[in-house]
MARVEX-957591 format. One record per residue (C-alpha): x negated, y, z negated; chain; residue in three letters. Coordinates in steps of 0.2 Angstrom, whole numbers, plus 5000, padded with zeros to 4 digits. Example, Ala and Ser with C-alpha at 12.3 -4.5 7.8 and 13.67 -1.06 7.14 Angstrom:
<rs>
+------+------+------+------+------+
!    x !    y !    z ! unit ! code !
+------+------+------+------+------+
! 4938 ! 4978 ! 4961 !    A !  ALA !
! 4932 ! 4995 ! 4964 !    A !  SER !
+------+------+------+------+------+
</rs>
This chain:
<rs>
+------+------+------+------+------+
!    x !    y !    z ! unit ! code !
+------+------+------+------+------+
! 4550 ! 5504 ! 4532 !    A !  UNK !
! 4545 ! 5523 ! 4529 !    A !  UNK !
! 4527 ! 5523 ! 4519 !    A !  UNK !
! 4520 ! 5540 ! 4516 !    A !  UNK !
! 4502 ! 5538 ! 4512 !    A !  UNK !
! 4483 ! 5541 ! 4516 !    A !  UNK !
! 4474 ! 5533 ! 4531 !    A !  UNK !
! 4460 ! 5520 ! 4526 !    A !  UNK !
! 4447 ! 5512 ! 4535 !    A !  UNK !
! 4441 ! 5498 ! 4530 !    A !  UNK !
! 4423 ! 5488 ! 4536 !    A !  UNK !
! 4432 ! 5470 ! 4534 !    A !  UNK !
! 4433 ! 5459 ! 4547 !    A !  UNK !
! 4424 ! 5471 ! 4558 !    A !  UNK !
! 4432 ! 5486 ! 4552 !    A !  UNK !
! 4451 ! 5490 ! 4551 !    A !  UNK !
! 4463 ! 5505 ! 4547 !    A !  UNK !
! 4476 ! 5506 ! 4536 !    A !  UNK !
! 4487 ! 5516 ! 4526 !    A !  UNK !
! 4484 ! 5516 ! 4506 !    A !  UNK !
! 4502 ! 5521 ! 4497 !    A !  UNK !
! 4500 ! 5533 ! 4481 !    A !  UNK !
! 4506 ! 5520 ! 4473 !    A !  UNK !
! 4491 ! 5507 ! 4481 !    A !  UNK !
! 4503 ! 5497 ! 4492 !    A !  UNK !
! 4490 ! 5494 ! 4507 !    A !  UNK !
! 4498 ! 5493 ! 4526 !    A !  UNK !
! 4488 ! 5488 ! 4538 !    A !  UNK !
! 4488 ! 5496 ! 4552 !    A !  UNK !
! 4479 ! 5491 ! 4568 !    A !  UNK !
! 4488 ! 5499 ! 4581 !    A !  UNK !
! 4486 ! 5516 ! 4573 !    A !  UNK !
! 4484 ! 5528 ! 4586 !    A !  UNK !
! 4469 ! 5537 ! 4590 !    A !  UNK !
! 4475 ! 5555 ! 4585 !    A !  UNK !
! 4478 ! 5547 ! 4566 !    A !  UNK !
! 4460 ! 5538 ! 4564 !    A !  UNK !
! 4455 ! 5550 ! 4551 !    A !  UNK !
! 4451 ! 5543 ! 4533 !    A !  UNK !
! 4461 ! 5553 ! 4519 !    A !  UNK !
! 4473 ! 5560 ! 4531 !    A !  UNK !
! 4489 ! 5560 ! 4526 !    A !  UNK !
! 4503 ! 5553 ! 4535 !    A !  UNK !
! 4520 ! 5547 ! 4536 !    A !  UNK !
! 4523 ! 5533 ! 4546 !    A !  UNK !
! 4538 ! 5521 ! 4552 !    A !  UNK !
! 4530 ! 5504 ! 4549 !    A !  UNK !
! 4537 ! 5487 ! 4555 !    A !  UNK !
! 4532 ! 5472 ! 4546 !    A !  UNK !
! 4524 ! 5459 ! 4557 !    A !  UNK !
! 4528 ! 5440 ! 4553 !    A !  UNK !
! 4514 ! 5427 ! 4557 !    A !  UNK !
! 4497 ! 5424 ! 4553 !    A !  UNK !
! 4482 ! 5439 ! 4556 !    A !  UNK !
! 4463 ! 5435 ! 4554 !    A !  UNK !
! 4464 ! 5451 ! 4543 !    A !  UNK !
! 4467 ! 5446 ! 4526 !    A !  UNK !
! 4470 ! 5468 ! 4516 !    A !  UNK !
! 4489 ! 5473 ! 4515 !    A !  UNK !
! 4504 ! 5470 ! 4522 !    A !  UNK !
! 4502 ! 5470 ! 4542 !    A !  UNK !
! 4512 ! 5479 ! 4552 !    A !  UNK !
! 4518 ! 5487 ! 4567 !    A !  UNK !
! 4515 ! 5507 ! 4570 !    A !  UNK !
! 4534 ! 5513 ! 4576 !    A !  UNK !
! 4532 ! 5531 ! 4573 !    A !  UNK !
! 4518 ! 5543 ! 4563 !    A !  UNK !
! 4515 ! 5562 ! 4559 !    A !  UNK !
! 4504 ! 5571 ! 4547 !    A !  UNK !
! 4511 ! 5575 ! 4529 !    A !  UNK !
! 4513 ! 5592 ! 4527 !    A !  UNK !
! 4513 ! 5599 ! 4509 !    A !  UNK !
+------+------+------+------+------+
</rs>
């Protein structure tokens, strides 16, 4: 799925990042890389929705396929 959104981090569960849709779909994101850990950076990212259970319990979690800033 293609979400376009702001980063988010998150002190839950030891703190995780995310990505928060205009529309306040919440993804999480733990496999967001380094480069991208900024909160309120905008990004587009390809995200993979992961099956199964997670001790994380904010969004839909998913897997991080491809991300880039959001230019205006």
């Amino acid at each position: 799925m293609n979400v376009r959104g702001k980063v988010v981090f998150e002190e839950l569960e030891g703190g995780l990042w995310g990505i928060v849709s205009p529309e306040g779909r919440r993804f999480s994101t733990p496999d967001l890389p380094e480069d991208f850990r900024e909160p309120g950076l905008e990004v587009v990212a390809e995200l993979e929705r992961v099956r199964g259970l997670s001790i994380r319990m904010w969004g839909i979690e998913t897997k991080v396929l491809s991300v880039r800033r959001d230019e205006p």
